[in-house]
N, C-alpha and C positions, 0 to 999 in steps of 0.2 A: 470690890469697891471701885465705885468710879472717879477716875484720875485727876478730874477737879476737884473733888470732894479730899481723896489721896491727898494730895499737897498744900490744899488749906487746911486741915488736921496737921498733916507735918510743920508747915511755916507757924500756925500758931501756939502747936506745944513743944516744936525743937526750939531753943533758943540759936545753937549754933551748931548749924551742921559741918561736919568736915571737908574740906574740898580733898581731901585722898581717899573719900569714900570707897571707892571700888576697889581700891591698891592694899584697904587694910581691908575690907571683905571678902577678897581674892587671897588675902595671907603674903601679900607680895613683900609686903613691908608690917610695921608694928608702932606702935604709938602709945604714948603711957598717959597723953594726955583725952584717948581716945575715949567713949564709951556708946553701948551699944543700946538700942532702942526696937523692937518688935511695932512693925504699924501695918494693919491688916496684911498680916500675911508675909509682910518685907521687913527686912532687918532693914536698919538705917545708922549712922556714924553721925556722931556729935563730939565738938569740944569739949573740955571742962574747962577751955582759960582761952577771953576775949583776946589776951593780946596775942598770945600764939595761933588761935583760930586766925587775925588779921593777917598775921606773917606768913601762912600756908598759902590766903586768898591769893597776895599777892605773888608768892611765889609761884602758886598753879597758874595764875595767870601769864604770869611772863611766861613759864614754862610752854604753855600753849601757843603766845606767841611767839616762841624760839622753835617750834615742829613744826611749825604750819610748813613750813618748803619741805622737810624731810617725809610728812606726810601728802605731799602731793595737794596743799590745798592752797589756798587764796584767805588771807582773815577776814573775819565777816561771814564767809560760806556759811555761816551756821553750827547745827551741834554736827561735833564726830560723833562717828561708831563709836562702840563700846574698845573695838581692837584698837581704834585709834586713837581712844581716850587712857587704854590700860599705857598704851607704847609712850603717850605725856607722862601720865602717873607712876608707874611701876618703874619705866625707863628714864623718865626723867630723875627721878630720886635714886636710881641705884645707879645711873650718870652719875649722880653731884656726889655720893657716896665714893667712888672711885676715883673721881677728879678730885676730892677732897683727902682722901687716905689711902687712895689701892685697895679698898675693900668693896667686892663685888655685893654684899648684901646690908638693907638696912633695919639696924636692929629697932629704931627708936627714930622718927621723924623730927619729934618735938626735938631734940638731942642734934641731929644732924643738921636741921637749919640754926640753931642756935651756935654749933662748930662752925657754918659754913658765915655765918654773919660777921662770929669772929672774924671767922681770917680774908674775910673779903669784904670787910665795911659795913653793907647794905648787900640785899638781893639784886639790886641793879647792877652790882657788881660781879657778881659772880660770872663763873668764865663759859656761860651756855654754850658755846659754838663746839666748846670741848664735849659739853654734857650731852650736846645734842648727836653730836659723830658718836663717842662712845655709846649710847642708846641704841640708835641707827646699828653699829654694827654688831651688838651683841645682844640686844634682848628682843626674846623672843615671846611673843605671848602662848602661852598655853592653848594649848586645843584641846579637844577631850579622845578626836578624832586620832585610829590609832594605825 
């Protein structure tokens, strides 16, 4: 299928796609609000709930702008790799996961922004510089290569 065609099918029959897409297709994390869709050939991640899908956006988004220095880039450059988008997604939530409880794995997204809102206000609030060193020094993306 060609890739213009690809994303206009996507954008007009997903209502909300997930901004952790890769992090719960990769098994890195889990999400109870998630669910799964088959479109030629690709799995794809959807919300079930506008307001939670909004809180992810934003969070992925800060997230991304709190790595750009740890990944070596400049905001704006455009898209990351995929390594560099799993080391936002996978390592940013299992950062906030840690900074929030000491637990290195997340069992529940939806679950874990909602802990971390509690106890720190808003997402602006959250304490990234933490999430972002702990990311940095400890997660590693998977390779297949052995």
């Amino acid at each position: 299928m060609d890739e213009s065609v690809y994303r206009q099918v996507v954008s007009t029959n997903i209502a909300g796609p997930c901004s952790f897409e890769r992090s719960i297709l990769t098994r890195c994390v889990a999400c109870r609000l998630a669910y799964r869709h088959n479109v030629a050939e690709r799995e794809i991640v959807a919300c079930k709930d506008a307001a939670s899908r909004d809180r992810c956006i934003a969070l992925h988004d800060t997230l991304r702008r709190s790595f750009m220095f740890a990944l070596h880039r400049r905001e704006g450059d455009g898209p990351l790799t995929h390594a560099q988008e799993m080391r936002v997604q996978c390592g940013g939530l299992t950062g906030l996961q840690f900074v929030l409880d000491g637990a290195a794995e997340v069992g529940d997204v939806c679950d874990l922004v909602a802990r971390s809102v509690q106890a720190y206000s808003d997402i602006d609030g959250f304490p990234y510089s933490q999430i972002v060193h702990w990311a940095t020094a400890n997660y590693k993306y998977r390779s297949n290569s052995k």
